[in-house]
TIDRENSE-614732 format. One line per field, with one value per residue (C-alpha): residue in three letters; x negated, y negated, z negated. Coordinates in steps of 0.001 Angstrom, whole numbers, m for minus. Layout:
BEGIN
numi: [ALA_...]
x: [X_...]
y: [Y_...]
z: [Z_...]
END
This chain:
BEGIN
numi: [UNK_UNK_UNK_UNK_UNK_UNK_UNK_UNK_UNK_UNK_UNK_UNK_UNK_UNK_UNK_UNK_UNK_UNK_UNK_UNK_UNK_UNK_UNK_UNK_UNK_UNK_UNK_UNK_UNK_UNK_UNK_UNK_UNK_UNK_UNK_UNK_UNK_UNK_UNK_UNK_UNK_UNK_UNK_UNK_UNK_UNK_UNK_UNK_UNK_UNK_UNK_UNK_UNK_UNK_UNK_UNK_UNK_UNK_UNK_UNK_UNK_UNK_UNK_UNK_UNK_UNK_UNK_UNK_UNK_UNK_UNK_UNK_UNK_UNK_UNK_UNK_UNK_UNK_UNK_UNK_UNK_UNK_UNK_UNK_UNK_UNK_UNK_UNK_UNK_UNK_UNK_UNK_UNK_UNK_UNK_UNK_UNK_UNK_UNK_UNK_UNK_UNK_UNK_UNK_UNK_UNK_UNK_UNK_UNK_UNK_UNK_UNK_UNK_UNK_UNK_UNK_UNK_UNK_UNK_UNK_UNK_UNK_UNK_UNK_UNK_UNK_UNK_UNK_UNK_UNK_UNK_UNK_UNK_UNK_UNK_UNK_UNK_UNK_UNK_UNK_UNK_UNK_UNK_UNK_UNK_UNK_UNK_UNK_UNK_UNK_UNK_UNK_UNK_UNK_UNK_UNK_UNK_UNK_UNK_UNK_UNK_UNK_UNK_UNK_UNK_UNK_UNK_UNK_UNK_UNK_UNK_UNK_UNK_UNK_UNK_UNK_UNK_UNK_UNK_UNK_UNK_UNK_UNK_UNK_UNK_UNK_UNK_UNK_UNK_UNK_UNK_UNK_UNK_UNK_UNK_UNK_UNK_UNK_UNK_UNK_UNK_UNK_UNK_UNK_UNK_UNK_UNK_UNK_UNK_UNK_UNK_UNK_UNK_UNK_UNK_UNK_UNK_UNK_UNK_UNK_UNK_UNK_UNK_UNK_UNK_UNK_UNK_UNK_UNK_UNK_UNK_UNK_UNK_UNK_UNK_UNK_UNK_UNK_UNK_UNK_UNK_UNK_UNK_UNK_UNK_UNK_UNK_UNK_UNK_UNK_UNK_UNK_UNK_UNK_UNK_UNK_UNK_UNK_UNK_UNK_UNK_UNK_UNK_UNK_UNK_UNK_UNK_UNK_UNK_UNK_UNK_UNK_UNK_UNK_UNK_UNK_UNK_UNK_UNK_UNK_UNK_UNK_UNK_UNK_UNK_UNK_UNK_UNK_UNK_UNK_UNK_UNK_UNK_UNK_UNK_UNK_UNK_UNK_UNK_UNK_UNK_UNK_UNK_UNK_UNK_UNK_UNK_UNK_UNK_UNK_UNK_UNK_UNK_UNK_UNK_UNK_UNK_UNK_UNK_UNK_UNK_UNK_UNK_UNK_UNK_UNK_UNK_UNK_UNK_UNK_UNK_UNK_UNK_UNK_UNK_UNK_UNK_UNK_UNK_UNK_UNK_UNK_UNK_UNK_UNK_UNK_UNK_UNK_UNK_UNK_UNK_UNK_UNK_UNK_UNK_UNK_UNK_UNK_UNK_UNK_UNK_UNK_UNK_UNK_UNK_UNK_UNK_UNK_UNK_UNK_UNK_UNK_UNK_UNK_UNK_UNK_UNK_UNK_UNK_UNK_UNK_UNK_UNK_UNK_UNK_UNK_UNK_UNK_UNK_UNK_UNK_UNK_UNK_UNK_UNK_UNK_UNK_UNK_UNK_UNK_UNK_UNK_UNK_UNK]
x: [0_m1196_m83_861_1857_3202_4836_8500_9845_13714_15636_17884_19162_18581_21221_18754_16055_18308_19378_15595_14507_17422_16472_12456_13518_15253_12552_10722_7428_8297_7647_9017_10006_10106_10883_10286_12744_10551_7240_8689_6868_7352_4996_5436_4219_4275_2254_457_479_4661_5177_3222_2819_4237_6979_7861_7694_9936_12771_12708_12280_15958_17462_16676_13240_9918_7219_3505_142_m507_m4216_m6248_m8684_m8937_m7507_m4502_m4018_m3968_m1718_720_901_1278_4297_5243_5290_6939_9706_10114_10174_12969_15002_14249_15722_18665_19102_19014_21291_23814_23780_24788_27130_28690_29088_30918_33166_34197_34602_36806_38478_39579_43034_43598_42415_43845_47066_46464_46314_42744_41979_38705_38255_39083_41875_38921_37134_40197_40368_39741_38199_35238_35373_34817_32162_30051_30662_29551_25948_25768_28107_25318_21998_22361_24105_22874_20274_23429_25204_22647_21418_25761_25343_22410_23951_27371_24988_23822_26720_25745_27011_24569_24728_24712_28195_29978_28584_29380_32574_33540_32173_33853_36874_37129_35674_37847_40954_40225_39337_42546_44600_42586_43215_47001_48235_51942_51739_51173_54133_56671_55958_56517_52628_50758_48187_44889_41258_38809_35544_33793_34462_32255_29670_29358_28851_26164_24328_24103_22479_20005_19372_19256_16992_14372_13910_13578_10861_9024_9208_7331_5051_3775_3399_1283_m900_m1742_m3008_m4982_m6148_m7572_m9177_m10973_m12947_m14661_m17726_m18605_m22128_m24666_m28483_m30161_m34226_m35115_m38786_m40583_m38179_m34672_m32113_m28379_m26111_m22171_m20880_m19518_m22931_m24082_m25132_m24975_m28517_m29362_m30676_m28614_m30688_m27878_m29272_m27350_m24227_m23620_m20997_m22029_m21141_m20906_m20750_m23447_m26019_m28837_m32547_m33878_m33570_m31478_m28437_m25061_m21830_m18670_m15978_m12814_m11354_m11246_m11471_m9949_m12855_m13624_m16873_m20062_m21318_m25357_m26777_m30049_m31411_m29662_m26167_m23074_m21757_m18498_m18391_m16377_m17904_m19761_m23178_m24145_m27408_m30139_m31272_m30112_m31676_m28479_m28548_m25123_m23634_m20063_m19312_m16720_m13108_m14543_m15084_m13361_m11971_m11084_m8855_m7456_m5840_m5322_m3210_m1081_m236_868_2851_4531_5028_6944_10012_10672_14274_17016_15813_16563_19899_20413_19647_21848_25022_24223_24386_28455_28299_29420_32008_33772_34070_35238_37711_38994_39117_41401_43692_43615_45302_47620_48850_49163_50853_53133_54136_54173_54680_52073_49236_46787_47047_46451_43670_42169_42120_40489_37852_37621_36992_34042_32027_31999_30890_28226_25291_25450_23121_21637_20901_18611_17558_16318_13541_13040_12515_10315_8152_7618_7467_4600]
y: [0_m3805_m6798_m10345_m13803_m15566_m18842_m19786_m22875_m23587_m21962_m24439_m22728_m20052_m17618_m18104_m16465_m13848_m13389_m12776_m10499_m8184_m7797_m7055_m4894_m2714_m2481_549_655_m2119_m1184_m4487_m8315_m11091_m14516_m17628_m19988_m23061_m22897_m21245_m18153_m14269_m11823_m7929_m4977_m2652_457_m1093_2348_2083_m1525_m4753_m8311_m9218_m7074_m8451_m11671_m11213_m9450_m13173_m15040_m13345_m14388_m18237_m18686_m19035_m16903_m17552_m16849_m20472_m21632_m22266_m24745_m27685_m28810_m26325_m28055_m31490_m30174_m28788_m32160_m34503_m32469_m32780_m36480_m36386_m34159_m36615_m39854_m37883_m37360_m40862_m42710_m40308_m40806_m44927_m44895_m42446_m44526_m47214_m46284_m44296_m47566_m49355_m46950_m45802_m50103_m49719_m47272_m48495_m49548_m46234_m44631_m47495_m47988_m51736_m54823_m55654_m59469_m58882_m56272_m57385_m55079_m54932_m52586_m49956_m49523_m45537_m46681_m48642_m46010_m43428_m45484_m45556_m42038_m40815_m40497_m39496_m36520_m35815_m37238_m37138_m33473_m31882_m29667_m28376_m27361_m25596_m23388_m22570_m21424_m19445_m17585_m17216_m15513_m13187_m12522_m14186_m17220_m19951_m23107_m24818_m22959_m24182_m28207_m27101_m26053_m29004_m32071_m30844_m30087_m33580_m35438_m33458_m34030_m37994_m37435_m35970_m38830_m41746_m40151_m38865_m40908_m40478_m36834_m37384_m40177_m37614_m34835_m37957_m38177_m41362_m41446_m41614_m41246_m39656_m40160_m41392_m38158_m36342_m39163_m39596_m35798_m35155_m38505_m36510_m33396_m34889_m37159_m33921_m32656_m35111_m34882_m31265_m31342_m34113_m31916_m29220_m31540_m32144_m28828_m28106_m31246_m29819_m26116_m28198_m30728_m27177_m26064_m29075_m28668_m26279_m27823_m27891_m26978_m25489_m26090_m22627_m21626_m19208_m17945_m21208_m23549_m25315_m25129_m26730_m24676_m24289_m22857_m20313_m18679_m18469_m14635_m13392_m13104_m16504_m18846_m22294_m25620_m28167_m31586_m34001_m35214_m32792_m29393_m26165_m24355_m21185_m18877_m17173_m17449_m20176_m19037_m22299_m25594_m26875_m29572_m29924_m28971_m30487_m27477_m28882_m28209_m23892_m24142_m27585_m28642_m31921_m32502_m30861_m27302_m26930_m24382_m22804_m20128_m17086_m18911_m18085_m20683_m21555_m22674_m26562_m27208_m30073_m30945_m33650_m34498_m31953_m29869_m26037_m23372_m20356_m17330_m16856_m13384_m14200_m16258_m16544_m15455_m13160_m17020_m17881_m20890_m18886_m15958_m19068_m20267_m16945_m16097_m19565_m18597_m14978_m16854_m18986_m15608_m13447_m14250_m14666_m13088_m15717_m16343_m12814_m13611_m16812_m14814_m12037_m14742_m16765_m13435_m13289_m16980_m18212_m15912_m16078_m19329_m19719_m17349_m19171_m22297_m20481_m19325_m23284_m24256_m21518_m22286_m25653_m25593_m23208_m24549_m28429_m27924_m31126_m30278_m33703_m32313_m28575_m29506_m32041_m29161_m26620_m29253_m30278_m26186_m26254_m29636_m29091_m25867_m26757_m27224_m24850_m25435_m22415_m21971_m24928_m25925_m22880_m22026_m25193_m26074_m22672_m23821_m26818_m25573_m22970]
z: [0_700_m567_1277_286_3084_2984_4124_6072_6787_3161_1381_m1595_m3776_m1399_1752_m408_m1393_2159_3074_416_931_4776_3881_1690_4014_6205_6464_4751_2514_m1168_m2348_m1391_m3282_m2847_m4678_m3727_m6112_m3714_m337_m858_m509_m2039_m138_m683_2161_4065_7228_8667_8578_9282_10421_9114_12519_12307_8768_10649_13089_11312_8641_11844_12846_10097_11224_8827_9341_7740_8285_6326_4550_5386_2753_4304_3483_7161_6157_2722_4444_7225_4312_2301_5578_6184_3044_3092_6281_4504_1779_3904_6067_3046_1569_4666_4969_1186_1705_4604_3477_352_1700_4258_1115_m830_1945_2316_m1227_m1465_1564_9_m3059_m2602_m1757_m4638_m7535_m5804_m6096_m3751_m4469_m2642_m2435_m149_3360_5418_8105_5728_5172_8923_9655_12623_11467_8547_11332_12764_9717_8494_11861_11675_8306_9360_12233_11152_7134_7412_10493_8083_5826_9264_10878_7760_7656_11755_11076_7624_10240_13206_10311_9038_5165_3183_1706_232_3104_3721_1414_1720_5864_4880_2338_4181_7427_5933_4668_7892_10267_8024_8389_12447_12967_10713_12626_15813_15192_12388_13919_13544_9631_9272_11063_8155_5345_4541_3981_6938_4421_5461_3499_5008_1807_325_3017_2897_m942_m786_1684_422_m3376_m2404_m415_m3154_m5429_m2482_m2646_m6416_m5662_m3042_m5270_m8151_m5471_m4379_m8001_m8819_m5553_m5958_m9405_m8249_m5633_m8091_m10494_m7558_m6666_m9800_m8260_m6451_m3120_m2825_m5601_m5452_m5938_m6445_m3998_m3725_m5137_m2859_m3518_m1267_m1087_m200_327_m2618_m681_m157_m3567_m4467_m7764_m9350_m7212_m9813_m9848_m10834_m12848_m13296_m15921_m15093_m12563_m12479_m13285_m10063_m11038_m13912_m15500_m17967_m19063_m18228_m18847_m20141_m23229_m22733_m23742_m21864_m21630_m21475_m22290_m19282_m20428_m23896_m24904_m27045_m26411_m28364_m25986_m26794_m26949_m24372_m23975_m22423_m23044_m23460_m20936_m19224_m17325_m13681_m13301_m16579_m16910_m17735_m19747_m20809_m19969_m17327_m17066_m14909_m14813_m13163_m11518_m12718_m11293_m8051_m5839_m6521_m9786_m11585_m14888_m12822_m9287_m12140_m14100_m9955_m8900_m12359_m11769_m8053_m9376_m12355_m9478_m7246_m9793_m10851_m14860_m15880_m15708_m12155_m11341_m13274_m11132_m7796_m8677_m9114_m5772_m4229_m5103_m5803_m2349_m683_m4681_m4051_m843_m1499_m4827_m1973_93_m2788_m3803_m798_m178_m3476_m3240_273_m782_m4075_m3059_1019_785_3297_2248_m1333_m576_2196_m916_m3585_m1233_m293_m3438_m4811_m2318_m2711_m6610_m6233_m3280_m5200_m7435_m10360_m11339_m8157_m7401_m10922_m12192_m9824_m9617_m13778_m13875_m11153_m12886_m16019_m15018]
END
C-alpha cells in the first residue's frame, strides 16, 4: 500500500467532500479516502499495482473537482498564495457589490415589509423593474459559483450546499421574475403582486461574506506552516577535507561537519565538536533565556546561535530534523479528521435531501391549508435559505483547522 496527499480545487461545503470520499472509496485498490474539507486536501491509501494516481484523478475530476499533487517549491508556494489572493479579492468585490445592491433593495423594499407609507423612500425605488435590474448580476456574477457546484452535484446525481442556496435564491428570484413580468396573472388569483428580489440578494451577499472569512481563516493557517518552515535555512556552510564550502541545505550529508558563526541558524541537527556559545531554542522548547553548548552537546536545527562559534557534526538532516517531524506532524494533524468532524460529515451526508424534502412538505402544506401560493412559495424558500449554510458543516472544519 502507498500513501498520497493531493490537494483539491472547486468543493464548497462540507457535502462536496463527502461526495468525493465516498467515490475514492469505491474504487478498487483504494484502502481508504479522506478529505479535509478546512485545507482542500485528501490523504489515500491505495495499491499502485490495482489503481493509479491518474486514475484516482480522473474518477474526482468526474465528479466536477480538481485533484492535483501540490508543489512544494517555493515557485509552487507562491503560485498557491497569488491564487489565493486572487480568490479573496474575487469574493471581496462580490461581497461589496452584493452589499450594496442588497441595501438598496431591502430600502426599496420596506413599505412592503412594515405595511407603512414611508416618505422617504421614493416610489422609483419599489419599482420591480429597477429592482430586477439591480438584483440581476448578483443573481449571475455574485451566485454563479453556488449554481454551478448545484449542476455538477445534479450531473452526479448528489445534493450539496450549493443545492440548497441554488434552490432558495432561485426560488425567490424566479418568483419575483414571474410577478414583474405577469403581475396580472397574480391580481386575477386575489394576490398582492410583491417582489422579493432582496431576499435572493441579501442571501447570496451573506455566504459569500461567510466565504471570505472562511478562506481568510485558510489563508492564516497556511501562511503559518509556511512561516515554520521558513525557519529552516537555506544553505549550511560545511568543512570538507581542510576547505569550507556553502552549500544548499539540501545537500548536507549526515557526518558533514557544519561551521555556525554568531548570530547565525544552526542548520541542522546534531552534535557540538567544537567551540562553546550559547543557543537560543525557544522556538522547540519555549525557554527563552540561551542554553550553553560545547562540544559534546546536541543541538536543534532553526535554533539560533548567539554568541560563539560552534563546529556540529550533523547526525540528522533533511526530513529526519526535529523541525522537518514538528511540519510533517502539523500537516498529518490537518489531514486526519478529529471526531465531531466525522460527526459533522456524517449529518451533511443526510443533511441536504432532509431538508429539501422538509421544503417540499412546507409548501404543500401551506398551499393546501391556506390555497395562498406567495405564502407557501415564501415558507419553502424560506426552509431552504436558513438551512443553506449549514453550520456544522462549514464551521467545524473550519474552527479545527484553525485551532490545530
Amino acid at each position: 500500500m502507498e500513501k498520497m496527499t493531493m490537494k483539491l480545487r472547486g468543493m464548497h461545503c462540507a457535502s462536496c467532500a463527502s461526495s468525493i470520499e465516498t467515490t475514492t472509496r469505491s474504487l478498487v485498490g483504494v484502502a481508504s479516502s479522506n478529505v479535509n474539507f478546512a485545507i482542500a486536501q485528501i490523504a489515500i491509501e491505495y495499491n499502485p499495482q490495482k489503481i493509479s494516481p491518474e486514475a484516482i484523478q480522473k474518477a474526482i475530476a468526474n465528479l466536477g473537482y480538481e485533484a492535483f499533487v501540490p508543489d512544494l517549491s517555493a515557485n509552487g508556494e507562491d503560485a498557491d498564495k497569488k491564487a489565493r489572493l486572487t480568490e479573496l479579492q474575487d469574493l471581496t468585490r462580490k461581497v461589496g457589490s452584493g452589499g450594496v445592491i442588497g441595501t438598496i433593495l431591502v430600502i426599496g423594499s420596506l413599505p412592503m415589509m412594515t405595511g407603512l407609507n414611508l416618505p422617504f423612500i421614493p416610489d422609483w425605488l419599489h419599482n420591480s423593474l429597477f429592482q430586477l435590474y439591480l438584483a440581476l448580476p448578483v443573481q449571475i456574477w455574485c451566485g454563479s459559483s453556488f449554481y454551478i457546484g448545484a449542476w455538477k452535484a445534479f450531473k452526479n446525481h448528489t445534493a450539496t450546499m450549493d443545492t440548497l442556496i441554488a434552490l432558495g435564491t432561485m426560488a425567490a428570484f424566479c418568483y419575483s421574475l414571474t410577478v414583474t413580468l405577469n403581475p396580472s396573472f397574480f391580481i386575477a388569483q386575489g394576490l398582492q403582486p410583491e417582489v422579493y428580489y432582496e431576499v435572493s440578494v441579501v442571501v447570496i451577499t451573506l455566504i459569500l461574506l461567510g466565504k471570505l472569512f472562511e478562506n481568510r481563516a485558510k489563508g492564516e493557517t497556511s501562511d503559518a506552516i509556511r512561516k515554520l518552515m521558513g525557519l529552516q535555512p537555506k544553505t549550511a556552510r560545511v568543512l570538507r577535507d581542510g576547505h569550507e564550502f556553502d552549500i544548499p541545505i539540501e545537500d548536507v550529508l549526515i557526518g558533514d561537519v557544519v561551521l555556525v558563526r554568531p548570530g547565525e541558524k544552526i542548520p541542522v541537527d546534531g552534535e557540538a565538536i567544537a567551540g562553546n556559545s550559547t543557543v537560543d531554542e525557544s522556538m522547540i522548547t519555549g525557554e527563552s533565556i540561551p542554553i550553553e553548548k560545547k562540544s559534546g552537546d546536541r543541538v536543534i536545527g532553526a535554533t539560533m546561535n548567539r554568541t560563539g562559534s560552534l563546529q556540529v557534526r550533523a547526525s540528522h538532516v533533511g526530513k529526519d530534523t526535529v523541525l522537518a517531524q514538528i511540519v510533517q506532524l502539523l500537516q498529518q494533524a490537518q489531514g486526519s479528521k478529529a471526531p465531531i468532524q466525522r460527526l459533522a460529515d456524517q449529518v451533511t451526508g443526510w443533511f441536504v435531501p432532509v431538508v429539501i424534502s422538509i421544503s417540499i412538505a412546507t409548501f404543500l402544506i401551506w398551499f393546501s391549508v391556506m390555497g395562498n401560493l406567495t405564502l407557501a412559495t415564501i415558507s419553502a424558500v424560506g426552509v431552504l435559505i436558513i438551512a443553506c449554510p449549514c453550520a456544522l458543516g462549514l464551521a467545524a472544519p473550519t474552527s479545527i483547522m484553525v485551532g490545530v
